[in-house]
C-alpha positions as a Markdown table, in Angstrom:
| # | Residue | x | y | z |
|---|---|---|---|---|
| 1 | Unk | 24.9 | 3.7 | -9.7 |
| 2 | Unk | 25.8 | 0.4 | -8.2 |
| 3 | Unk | 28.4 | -1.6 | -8.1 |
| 4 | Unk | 27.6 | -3.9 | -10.3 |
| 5 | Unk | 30.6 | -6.5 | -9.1 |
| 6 | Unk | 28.3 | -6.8 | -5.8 |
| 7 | Unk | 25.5 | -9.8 | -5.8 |
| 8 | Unk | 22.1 | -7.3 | -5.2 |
| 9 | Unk | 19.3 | -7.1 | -3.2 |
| 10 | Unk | 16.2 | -5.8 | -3.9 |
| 11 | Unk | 14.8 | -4.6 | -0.5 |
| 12 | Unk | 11.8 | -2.0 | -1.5 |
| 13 | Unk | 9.1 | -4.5 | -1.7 |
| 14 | Unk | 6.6 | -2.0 | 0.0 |
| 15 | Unk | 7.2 | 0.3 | -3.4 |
| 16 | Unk | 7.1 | -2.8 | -5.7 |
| 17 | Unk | 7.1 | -6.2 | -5.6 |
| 18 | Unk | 8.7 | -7.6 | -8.3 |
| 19 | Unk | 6.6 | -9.8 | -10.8 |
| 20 | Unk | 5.3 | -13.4 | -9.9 |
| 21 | Unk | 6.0 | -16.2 | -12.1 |
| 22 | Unk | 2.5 | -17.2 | -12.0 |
| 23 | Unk | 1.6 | -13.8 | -12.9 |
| 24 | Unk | 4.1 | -14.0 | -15.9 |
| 25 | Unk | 3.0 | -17.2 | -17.1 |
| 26 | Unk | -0.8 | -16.0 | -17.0 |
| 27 | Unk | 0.2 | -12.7 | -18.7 |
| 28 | Unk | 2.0 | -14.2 | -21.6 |
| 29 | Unk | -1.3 | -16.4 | -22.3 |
| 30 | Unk | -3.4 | -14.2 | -22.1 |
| 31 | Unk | -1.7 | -11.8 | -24.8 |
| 32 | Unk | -2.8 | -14.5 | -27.1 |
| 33 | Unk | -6.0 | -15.1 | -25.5 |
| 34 | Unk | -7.3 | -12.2 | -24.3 |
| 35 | Unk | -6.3 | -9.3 | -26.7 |
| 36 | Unk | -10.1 | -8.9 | -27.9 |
| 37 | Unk | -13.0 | -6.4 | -26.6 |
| 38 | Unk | -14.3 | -7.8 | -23.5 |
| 39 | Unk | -17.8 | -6.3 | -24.5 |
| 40 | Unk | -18.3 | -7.6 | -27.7 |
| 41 | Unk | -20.3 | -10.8 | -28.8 |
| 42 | Unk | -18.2 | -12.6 | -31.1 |
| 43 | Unk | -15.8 | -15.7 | -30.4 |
| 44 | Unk | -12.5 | -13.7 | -29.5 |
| 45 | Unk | -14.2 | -11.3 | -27.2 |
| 46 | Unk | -16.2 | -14.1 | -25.8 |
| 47 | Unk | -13.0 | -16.0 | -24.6 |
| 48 | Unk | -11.5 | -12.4 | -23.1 |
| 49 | Unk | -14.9 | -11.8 | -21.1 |
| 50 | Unk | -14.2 | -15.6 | -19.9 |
| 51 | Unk | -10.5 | -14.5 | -18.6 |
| 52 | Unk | -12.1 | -11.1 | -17.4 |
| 53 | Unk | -14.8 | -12.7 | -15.3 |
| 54 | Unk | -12.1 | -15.3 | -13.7 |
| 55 | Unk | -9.8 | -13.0 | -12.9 |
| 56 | Unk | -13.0 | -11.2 | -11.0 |
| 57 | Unk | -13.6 | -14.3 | -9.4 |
| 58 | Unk | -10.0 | -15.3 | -8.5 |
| 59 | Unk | -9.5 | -11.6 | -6.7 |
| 60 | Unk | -12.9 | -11.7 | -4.6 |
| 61 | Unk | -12.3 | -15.2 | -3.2 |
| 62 | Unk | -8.9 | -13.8 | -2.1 |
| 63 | Unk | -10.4 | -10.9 | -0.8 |
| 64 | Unk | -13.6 | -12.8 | 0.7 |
| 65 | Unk | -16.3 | -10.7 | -1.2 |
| 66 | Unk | -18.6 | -11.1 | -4.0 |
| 67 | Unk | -17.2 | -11.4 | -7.8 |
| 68 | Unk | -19.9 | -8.3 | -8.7 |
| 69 | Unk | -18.5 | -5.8 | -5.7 |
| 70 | Unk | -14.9 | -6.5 | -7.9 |
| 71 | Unk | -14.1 | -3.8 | -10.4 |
| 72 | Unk | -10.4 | -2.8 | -11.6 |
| 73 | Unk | -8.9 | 0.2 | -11.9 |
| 74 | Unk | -5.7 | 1.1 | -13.6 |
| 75 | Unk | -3.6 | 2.1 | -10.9 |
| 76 | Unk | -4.1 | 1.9 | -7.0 |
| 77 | Unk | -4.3 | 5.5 | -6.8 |
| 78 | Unk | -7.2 | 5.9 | -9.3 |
| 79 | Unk | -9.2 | 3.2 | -7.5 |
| 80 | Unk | -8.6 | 5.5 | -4.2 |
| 81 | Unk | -9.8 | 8.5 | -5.8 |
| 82 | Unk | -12.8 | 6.9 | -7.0 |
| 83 | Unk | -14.0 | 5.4 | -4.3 |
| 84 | Unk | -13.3 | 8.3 | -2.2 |
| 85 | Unk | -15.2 | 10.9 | -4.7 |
| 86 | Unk | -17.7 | 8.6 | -5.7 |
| 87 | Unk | -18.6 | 7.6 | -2.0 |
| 88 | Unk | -18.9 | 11.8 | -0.8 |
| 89 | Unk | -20.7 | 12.1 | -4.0 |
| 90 | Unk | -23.6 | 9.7 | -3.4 |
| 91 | Unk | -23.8 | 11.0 | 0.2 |
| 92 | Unk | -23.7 | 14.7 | -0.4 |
| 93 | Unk | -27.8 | 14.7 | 1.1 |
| 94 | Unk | -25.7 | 13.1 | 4.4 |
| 95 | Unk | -23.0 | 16.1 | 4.8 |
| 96 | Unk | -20.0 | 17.1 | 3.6 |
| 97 | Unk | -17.6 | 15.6 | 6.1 |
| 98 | Unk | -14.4 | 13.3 | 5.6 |
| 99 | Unk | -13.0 | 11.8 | 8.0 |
| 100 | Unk | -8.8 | 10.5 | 7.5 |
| 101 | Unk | -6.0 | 9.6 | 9.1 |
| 102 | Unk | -2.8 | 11.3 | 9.6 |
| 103 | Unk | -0.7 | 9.3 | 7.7 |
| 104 | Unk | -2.9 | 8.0 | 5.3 |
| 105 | Unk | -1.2 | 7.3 | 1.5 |
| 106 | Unk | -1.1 | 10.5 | -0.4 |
| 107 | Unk | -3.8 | 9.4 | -3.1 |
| 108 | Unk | -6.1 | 9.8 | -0.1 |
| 109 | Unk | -4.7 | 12.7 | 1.1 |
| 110 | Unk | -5.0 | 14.4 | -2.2 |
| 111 | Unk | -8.2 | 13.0 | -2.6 |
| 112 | Unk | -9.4 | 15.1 | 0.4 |
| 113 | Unk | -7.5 | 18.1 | -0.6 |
| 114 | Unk | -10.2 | 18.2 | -3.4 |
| 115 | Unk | -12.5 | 17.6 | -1.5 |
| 116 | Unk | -11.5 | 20.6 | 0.7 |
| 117 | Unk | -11.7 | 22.6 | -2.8 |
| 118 | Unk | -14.9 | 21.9 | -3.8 |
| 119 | Unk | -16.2 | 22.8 | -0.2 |
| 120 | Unk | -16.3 | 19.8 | 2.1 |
| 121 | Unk | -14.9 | 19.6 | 5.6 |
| 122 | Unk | -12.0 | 17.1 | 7.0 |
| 123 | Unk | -11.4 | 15.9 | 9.8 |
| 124 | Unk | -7.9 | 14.3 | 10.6 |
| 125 | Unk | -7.3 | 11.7 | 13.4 |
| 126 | Unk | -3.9 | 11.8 | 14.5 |
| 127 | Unk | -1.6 | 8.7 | 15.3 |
| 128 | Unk | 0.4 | 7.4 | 18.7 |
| 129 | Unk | 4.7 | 7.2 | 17.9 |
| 130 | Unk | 3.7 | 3.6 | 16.3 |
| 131 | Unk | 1.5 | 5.2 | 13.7 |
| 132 | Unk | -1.5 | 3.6 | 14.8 |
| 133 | Unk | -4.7 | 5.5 | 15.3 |
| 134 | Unk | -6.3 | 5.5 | 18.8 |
| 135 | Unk | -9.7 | 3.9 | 17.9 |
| 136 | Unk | -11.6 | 5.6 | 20.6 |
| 137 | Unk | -10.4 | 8.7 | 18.7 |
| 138 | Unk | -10.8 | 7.8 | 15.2 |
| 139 | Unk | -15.0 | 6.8 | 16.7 |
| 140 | Unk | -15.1 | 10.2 | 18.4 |
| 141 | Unk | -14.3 | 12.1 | 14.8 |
| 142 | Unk | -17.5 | 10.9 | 13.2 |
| 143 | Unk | -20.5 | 13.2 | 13.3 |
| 144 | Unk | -23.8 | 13.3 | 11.8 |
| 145 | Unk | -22.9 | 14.8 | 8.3 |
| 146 | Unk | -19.6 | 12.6 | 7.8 |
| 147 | Unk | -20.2 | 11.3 | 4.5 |
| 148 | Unk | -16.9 | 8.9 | 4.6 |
| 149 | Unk | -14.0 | 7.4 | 6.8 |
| 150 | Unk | -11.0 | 6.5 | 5.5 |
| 151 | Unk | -8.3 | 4.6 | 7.1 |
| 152 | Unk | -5.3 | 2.2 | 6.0 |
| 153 | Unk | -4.8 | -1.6 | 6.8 |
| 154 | Unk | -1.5 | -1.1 | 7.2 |
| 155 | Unk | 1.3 | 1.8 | 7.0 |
| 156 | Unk | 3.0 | 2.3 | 3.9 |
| 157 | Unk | 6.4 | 3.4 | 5.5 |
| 158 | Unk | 6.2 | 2.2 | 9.1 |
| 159 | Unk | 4.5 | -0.8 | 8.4 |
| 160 | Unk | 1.9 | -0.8 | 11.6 |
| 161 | Unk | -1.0 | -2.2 | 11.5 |
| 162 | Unk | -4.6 | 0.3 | 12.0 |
| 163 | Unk | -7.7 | -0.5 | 13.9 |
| 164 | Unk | -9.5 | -1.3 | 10.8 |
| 165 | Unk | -12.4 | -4.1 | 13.1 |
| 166 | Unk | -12.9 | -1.3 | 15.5 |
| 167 | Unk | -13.2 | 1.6 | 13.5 |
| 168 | Unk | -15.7 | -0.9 | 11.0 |
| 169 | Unk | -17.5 | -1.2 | 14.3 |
| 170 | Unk | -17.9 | 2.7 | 14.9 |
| 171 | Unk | -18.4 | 3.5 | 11.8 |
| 172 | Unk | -21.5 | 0.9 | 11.6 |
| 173 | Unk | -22.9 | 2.3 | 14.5 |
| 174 | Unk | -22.7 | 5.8 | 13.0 |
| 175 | Unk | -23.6 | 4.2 | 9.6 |
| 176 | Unk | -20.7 | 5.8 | 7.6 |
| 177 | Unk | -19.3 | 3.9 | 5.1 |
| 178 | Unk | -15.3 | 3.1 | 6.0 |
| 179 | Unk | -13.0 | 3.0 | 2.8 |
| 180 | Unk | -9.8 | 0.6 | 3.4 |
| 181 | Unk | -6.8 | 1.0 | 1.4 |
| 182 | Unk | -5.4 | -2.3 | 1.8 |
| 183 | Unk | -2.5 | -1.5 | -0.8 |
| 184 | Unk | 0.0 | -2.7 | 1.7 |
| 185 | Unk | -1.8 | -5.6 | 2.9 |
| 186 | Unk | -4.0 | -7.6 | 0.1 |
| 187 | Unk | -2.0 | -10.6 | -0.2 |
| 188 | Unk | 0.5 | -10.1 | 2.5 |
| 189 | Unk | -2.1 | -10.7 | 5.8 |
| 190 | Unk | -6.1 | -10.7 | 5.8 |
| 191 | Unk | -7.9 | -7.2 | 6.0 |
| 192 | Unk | -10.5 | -7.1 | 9.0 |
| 193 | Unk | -14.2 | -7.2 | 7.4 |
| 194 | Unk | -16.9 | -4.6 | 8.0 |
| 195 | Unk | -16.0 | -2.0 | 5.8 |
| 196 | Unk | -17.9 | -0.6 | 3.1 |
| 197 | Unk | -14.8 | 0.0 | 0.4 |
| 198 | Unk | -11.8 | -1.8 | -0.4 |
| 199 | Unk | -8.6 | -0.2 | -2.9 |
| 200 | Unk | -5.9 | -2.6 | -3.7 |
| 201 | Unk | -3.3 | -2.1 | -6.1 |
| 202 | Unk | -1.9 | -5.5 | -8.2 |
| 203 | Unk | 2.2 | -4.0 | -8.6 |
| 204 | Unk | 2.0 | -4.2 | -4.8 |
| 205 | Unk | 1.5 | -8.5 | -4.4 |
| 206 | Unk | 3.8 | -9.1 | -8.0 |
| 207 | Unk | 0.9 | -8.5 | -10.6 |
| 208 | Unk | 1.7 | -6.6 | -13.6 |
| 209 | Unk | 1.6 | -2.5 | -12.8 |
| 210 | Unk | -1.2 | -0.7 | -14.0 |
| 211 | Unk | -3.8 | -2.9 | -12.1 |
| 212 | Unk | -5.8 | -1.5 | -9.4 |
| 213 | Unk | -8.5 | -2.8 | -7.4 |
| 214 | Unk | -11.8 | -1.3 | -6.0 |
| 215 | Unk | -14.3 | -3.4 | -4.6 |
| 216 | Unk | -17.8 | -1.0 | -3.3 |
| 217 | Unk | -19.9 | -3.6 | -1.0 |
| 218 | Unk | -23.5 | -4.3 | -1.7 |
| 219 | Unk | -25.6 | -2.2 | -0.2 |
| 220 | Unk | -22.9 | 1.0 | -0.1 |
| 221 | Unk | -23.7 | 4.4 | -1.7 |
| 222 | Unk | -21.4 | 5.3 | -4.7 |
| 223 | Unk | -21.5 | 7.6 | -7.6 |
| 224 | Unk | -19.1 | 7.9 | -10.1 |
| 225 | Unk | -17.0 | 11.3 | -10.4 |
| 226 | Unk | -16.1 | 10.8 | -14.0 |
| 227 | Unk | -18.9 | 11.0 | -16.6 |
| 228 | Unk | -20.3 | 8.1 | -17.0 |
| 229 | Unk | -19.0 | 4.8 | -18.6 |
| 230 | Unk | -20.4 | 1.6 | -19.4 |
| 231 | Unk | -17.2 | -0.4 | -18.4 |
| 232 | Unk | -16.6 | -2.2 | -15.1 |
| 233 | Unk | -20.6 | -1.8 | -13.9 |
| 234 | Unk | -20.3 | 1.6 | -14.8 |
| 235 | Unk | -17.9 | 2.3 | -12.1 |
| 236 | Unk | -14.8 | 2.9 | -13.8 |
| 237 | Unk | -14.0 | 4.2 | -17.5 |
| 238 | Unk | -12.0 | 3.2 | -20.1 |
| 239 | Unk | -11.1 | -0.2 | -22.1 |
| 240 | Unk | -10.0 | -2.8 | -20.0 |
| 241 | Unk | -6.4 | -4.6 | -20.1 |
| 242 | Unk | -7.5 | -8.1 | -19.9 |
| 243 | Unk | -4.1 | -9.7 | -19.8 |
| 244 | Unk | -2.8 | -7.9 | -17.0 |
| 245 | Unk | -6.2 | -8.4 | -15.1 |
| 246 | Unk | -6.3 | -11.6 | -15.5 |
| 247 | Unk | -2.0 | -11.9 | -14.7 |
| 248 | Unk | -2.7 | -9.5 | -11.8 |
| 249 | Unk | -5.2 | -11.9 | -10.3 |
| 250 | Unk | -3.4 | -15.2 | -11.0 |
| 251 | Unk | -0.2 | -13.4 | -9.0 |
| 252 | Unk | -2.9 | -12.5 | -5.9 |
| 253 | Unk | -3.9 | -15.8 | -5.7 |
| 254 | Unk | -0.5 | -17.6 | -5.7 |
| 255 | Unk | 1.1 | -14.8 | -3.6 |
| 256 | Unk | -1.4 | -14.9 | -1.2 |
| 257 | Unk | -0.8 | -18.9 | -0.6 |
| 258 | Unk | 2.7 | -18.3 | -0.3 |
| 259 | Unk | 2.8 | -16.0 | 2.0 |
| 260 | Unk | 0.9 | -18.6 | 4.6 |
| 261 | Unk | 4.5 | -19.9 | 5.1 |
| 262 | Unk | 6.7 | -17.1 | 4.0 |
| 263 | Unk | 5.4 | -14.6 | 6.1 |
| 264 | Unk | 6.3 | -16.3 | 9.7 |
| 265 | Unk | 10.0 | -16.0 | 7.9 |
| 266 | Unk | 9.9 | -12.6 | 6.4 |
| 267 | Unk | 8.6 | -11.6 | 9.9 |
| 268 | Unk | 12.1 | -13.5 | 11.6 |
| 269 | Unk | 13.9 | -11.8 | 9.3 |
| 270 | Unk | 12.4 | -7.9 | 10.2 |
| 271 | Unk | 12.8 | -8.6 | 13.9 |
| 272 | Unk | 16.3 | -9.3 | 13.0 |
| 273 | Unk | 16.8 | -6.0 | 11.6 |
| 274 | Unk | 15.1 | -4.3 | 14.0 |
| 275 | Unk | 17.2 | -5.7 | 16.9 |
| 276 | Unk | 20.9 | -5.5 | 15.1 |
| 277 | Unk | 20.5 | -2.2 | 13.7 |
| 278 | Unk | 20.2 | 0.0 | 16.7 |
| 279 | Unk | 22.8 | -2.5 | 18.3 |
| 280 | Unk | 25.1 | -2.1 | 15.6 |
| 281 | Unk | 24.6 | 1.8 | 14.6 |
| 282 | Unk | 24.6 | 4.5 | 17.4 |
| 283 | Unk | 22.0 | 6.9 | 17.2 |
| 284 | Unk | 19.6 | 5.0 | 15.7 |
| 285 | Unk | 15.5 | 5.1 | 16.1 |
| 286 | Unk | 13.3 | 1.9 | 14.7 |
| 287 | Unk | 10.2 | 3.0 | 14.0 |
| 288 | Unk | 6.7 | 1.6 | 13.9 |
| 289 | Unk | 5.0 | -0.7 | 15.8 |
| 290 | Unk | 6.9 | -3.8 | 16.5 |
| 291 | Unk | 4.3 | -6.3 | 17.2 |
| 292 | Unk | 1.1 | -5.6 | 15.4 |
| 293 | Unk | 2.5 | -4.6 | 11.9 |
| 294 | Unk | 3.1 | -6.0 | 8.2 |
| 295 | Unk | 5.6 | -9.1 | 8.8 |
| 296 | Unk | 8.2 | -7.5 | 6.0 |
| 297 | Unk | 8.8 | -3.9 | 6.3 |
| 298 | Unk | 11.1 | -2.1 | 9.1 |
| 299 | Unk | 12.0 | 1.8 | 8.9 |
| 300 | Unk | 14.8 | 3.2 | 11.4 |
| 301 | Unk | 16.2 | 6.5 | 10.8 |
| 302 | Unk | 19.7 | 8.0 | 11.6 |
| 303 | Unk | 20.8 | 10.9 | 12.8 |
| 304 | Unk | 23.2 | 13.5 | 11.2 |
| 305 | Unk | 22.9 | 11.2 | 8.1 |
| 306 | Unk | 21.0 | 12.4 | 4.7 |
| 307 | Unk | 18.5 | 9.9 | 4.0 |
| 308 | Unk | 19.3 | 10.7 | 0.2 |
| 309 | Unk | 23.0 | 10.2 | 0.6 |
| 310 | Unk | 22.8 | 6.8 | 2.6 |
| 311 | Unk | 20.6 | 5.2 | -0.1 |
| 312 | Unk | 22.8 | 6.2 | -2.2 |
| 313 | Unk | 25.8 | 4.4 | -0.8 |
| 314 | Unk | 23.8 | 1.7 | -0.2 |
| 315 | Unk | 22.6 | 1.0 | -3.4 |
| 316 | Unk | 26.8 | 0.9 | -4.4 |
| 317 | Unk | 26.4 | -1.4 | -2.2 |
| 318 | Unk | 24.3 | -3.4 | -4.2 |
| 319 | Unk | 21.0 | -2.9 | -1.9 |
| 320 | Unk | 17.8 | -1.3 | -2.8 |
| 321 | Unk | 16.1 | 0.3 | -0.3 |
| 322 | Unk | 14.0 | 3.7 | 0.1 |
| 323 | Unk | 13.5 | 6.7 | 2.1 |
| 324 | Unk | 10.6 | 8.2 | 3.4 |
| 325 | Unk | 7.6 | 7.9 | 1.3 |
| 326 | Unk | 7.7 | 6.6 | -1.9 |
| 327 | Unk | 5.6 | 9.6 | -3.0 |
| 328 | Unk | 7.4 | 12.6 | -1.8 |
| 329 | Unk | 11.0 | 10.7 | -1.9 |
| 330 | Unk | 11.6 | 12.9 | -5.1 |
| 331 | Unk | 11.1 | 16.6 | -2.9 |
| 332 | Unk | 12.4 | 18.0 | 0.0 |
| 333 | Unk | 9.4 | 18.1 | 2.1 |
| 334 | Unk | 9.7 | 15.5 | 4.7 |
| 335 | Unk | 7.7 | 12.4 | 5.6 |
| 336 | Unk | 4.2 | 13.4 | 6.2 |
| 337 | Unk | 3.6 | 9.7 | 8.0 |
| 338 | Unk | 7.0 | 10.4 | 10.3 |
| 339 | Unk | 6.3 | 13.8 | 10.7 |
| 340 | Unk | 2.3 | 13.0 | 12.1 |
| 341 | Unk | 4.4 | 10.2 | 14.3 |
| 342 | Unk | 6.5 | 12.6 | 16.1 |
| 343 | Unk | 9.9 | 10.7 | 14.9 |
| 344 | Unk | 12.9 | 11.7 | 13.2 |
| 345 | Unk | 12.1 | 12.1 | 9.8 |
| 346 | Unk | 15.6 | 12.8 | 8.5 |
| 347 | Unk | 18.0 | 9.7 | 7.3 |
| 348 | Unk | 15.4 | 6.8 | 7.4 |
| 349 | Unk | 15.8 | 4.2 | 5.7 |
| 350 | Unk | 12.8 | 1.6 | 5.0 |
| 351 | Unk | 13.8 | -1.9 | 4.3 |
| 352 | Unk | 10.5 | -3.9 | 2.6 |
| 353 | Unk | 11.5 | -7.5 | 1.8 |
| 354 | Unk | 10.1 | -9.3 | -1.0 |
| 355 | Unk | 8.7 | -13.1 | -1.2 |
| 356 | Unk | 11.8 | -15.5 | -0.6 |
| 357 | Unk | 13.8 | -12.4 | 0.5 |
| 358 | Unk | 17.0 | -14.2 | 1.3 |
| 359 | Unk | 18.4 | -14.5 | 5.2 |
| 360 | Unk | 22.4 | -14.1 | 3.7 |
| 361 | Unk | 21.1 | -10.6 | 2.1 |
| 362 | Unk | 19.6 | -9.7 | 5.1 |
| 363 | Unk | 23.3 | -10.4 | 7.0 |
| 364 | Unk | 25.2 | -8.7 | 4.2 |
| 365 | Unk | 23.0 | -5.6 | 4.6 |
| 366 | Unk | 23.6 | -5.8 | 8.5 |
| 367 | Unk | 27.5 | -5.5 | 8.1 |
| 368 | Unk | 27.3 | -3.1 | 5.7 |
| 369 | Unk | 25.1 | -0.8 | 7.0 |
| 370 | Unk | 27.4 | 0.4 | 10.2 |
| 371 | Unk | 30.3 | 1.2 | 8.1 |
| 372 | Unk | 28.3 | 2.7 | 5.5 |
| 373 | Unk | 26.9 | 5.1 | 8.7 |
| 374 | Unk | 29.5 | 6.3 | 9.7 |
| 375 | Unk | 31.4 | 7.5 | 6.3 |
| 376 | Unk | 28.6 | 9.4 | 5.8 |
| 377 | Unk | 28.8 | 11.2 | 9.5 |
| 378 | Unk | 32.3 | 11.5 | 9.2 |
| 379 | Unk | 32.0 | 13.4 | 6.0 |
| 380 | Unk | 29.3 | 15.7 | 7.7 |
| 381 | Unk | 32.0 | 16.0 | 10.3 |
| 382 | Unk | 29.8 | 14.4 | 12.9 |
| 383 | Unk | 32.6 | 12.5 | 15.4 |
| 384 | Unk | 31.6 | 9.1 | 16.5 |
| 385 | Unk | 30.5 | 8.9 | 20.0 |
């Protein structure tokens, strides 16, 4: 538990960002406004298709696309596995083929897993020590019966930046649809166009959690893996939760306008971090690429230091930070993105900074870090060099 005489710092942005005042202000109107059925004809559920069908409208100017390609989901992760099922279901005629990346989130992962199980074929294109997938390779792993391609905007842990124009282009000229899980990036930096499917997930920009996003382009085979629902065009079941729709939206939009001028800053502050830490720590690696990536995350890992242990001490610290993925932090297995990158995936740490993330944070973090190091090493009875 931390310290809670130190000021904090909440530095896990990339799991979380906390919640947007514009997105707390929407959600605490629409409770009143937007409680009734969405579906229904009466003067409630009139006004809560009104908030509904802005909040549509709010997310697909953001994301550049049409209101009716919108629908939401209730998590990220289901709007992954819905557009990855649903696409390899409408093109089973096509083939059975999936194409990934190595270090793709695990809802895709898991999503091709089943795949696997029900009898399909996949394909996984590795990644360079940045985490970025060589395009030439990523075009060469699409065959006649591939069905789908999915690949990442951006790295969840390492923060790199994918391919995602040039692989749009090769999957056009294969005529495969590409799914984009823009988790990591919707809101933060523009997505590339030319894909087919878009997931996006609301917690991830400071929209209430339980709001994902899946947006299917006209013209792109889908077919829904659930049985059938008439919610959300049919695409995705269940009663939707207006208020944190429309609160999720409302965040997008004024997160996204922010970030135009935070952005440059957060970026400062990362390249900071990446320079000082290795400096400052021996035995240090900074992973990811350093140039073409998300401007607020930076991993680094150290060695003979237990990534468990140093968050730990960290967060007495009074920072919160995260190791590894935020999906398999909770197991022993390692880092199935570091792992695919060839790094050490032992004692990382990754630092994600939210919106007006402040620079005096960032400094405290910097001094406290080395000395933080090297308890931990000495207690493994590793000697400094």
């Amino acid at each position: 538990m931390a310290d809670r005489s130190t000021p904090g710092a909440y530095f896990d942005a990339a799991s979380t960002e906390p919640l947007h005042p514009a997105g707390r202000t929407a959600l605490v109107g629409a409770l009143d406004a937007g409680w009734a059925d969405p579906a229904r004809l009466y003067g409630s559920a009139r006004g809560a298709r009104v908030l509904l069908d802005e909040a549509r409208a709010r997310v697909a100017e953001v994301l550049r696309v049409r209101s009716d390609e919108v629908s939401f989901t209730s998590s990220g992760t289901q709007a992954v596995h819905l557009g990855v099922l649903g696409a390899l279901r409408a093109r089973r005629r096509v083939g059975a083929h999936l194409v990934v990346s190595a270090v793709e989130h695990s809802s895709v992962l898991h999503a091709a897993e089943a795949h696997e199980r029900d009898g399909g074929t996949v394909t996984t294109v590795p990644v360079d020590r940045h985490g970025r997938v060589d395009p030439a390779a990523f075009a060469a792993a699409l065959r006649p019966d591939t069905a789908l391609a999915c690949l990442q905007s951006a790295n969840h842990e390492v923060g790199t930046l994918q391919p995602v124009a040039e692989a749009a282009e090769a999957c056009r000229a294969a005529r495969v649809p590409l799914l984009v899980d823009a988790a990591q990036s919707a809101g933060r930096v523009d997505v590339p166009g030319g894909w087919s499917l878009l997931t996006a997930s609301a917690h991830k920009w400071g929209g209430p959690p339980g709001v994902g996003v899946l947006v299917i382009r006209k013209g792109t085979r889908w077919r829904s893996p659930l049985p059938e629902d008439e919610r959300e065009g049919r695409r995705v079941p269940g009663f939707e939760n207006v208020p944190a729709i429309f609160a999720a939206a409302a965040a997008l939009a004024a997160y996204r306008d922010e970030m135009a001028a935070d952005a440059p800053r957060l970026s400062a502050l990362v390249d900071r971090i990446r320079a000082e830490v290795p400096r400052r720590v021996p035995d240090v690696e900074v992973v990811g690429d350093p140039v073409r990536r998300l401007p607020h995350l930076v991993t680094f890992s150290c060695l003979y230091v237990e990534g468990e242990a140093l968050l730990t001490e960290l967060d007495r610290s009074g920072f919160a930070v995260s190791s590894g993925s935020s999906c398999t932090a909770d197991t022993l297995r390692p880092s199935h993105v570091l792992e695919a990158m060839g790094v050490i995936t032992h004692g990382n740490v990754r630092v994600s900074l939210p919106r007006g993330a402040n620079p005096t944070d960032v400094d405290r973090f910097l001094a406290v870090l080395p000395g933080t190091v090297a308890r931990l090493r000495r207690t493994a009875g590793v000697s400094a060099p």
